[in-house]
C-alpha positions in Angstrom: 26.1 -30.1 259.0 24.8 -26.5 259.7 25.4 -23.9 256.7 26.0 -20.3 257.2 24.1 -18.0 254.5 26.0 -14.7 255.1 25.3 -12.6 257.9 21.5 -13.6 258.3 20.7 -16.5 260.5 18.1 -17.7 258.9 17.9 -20.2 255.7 16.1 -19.3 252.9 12.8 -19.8 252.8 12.5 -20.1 256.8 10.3 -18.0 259.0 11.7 -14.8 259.5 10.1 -11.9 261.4 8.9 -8.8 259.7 11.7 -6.8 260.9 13.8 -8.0 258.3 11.5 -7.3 255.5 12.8 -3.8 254.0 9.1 -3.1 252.0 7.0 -3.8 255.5 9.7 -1.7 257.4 9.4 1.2 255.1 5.5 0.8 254.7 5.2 0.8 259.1 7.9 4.3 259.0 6.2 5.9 256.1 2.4 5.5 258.2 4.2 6.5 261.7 6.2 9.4 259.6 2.4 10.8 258.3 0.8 9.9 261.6 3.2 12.3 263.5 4.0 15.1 261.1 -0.2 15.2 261.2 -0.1 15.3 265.0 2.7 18.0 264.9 0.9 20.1 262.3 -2.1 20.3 264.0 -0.3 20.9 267.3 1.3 23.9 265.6 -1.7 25.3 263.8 -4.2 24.6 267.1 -4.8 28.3 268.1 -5.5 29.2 264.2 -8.0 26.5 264.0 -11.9 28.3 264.5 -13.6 27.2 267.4 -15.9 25.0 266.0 -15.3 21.9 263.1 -16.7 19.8 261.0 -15.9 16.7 262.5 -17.8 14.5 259.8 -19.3 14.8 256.7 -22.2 12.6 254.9 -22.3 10.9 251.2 -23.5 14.6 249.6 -20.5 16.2 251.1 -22.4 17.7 253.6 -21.5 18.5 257.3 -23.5 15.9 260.1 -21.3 16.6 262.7 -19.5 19.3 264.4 -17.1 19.6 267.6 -15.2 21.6 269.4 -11.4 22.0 267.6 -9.9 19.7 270.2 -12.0 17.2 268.9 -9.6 16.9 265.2 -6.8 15.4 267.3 -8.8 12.2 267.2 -7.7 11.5 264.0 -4.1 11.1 264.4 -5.3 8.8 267.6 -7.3 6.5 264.9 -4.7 6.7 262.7 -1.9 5.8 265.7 -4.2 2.9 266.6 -4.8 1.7 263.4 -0.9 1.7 263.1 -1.1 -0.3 265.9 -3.6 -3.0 265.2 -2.1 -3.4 261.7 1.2 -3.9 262.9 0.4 -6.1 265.1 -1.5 -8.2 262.6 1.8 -8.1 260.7 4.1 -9.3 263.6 2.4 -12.2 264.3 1.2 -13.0 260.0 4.8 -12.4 259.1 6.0 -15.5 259.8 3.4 -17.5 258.0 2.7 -15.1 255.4 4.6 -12.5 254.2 1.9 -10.8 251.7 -0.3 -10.5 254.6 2.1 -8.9 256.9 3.0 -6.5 253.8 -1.0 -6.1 253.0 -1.6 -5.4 257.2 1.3 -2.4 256.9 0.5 -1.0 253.1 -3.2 -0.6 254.4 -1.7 0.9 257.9 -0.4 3.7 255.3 -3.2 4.2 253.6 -5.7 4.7 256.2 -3.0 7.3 257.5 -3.0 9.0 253.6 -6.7 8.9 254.2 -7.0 10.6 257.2 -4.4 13.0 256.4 -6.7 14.0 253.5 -9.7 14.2 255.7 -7.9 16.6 257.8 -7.2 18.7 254.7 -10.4 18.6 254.1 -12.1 19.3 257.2 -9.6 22.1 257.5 -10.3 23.6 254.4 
């Protein structure tokens, strides 16, 4: 005998993909939400920006390396392939592990937080 368990296929406790986990959803939309709005921000501010920037700074705070300002849109590429990589870690770990999967798109997030900070900071 089969058994229905409302409107989701699967039984409890069986292998469901991360799709259906509302904390890993909103974790993957909140990192491509800052990912984009720091792409679009930049893309709106990109004439402003001075011709040269510190690209990267050493442990005293100090600037090692500077580029040209096209060069800042590299973060929000890291940041959009991190996304990536992390969320793919997290599709194919869901099944088998949910805290994974949730620990693959929390850190996708941070690292987005992180860079969003570093562009403050280079910017400022």
């Amino acid at each position: 005998m089969v058994r229905r368990f409302g409107r989701q296929p699967w039984a409890p406790g069986a292998r469901r993909p991360i799709w259906t986990d509302r904390w890993a959803v909103a974790l993957a939309l909140l990192a491509l939400a800052l990912d984009g709005g720091l792409g679009i921000a930049l893309w709106r501010r990109y004439e402003l920006l001075p011709e040269l920037v510190a690209i990267h700074f050493n442990a005293f705070g100090e600037v090692d390396l500077i580029g040209g300002k096209q060069d800042i849109f590299k973060l929000p590429l890291i940041g959009a392939l991190v996304w990536a990589a992390n969320g793919l870690v997290a599709t194919v770990s869901s099944p088998y592990d949910r805290v994974i999967a949730r620990i693959a798109v929390g850190t996708a997030a941070l690292v987005e937080l992180l860079i969003c900070l570093a562009v403050w900071r280079i910017l400022t």
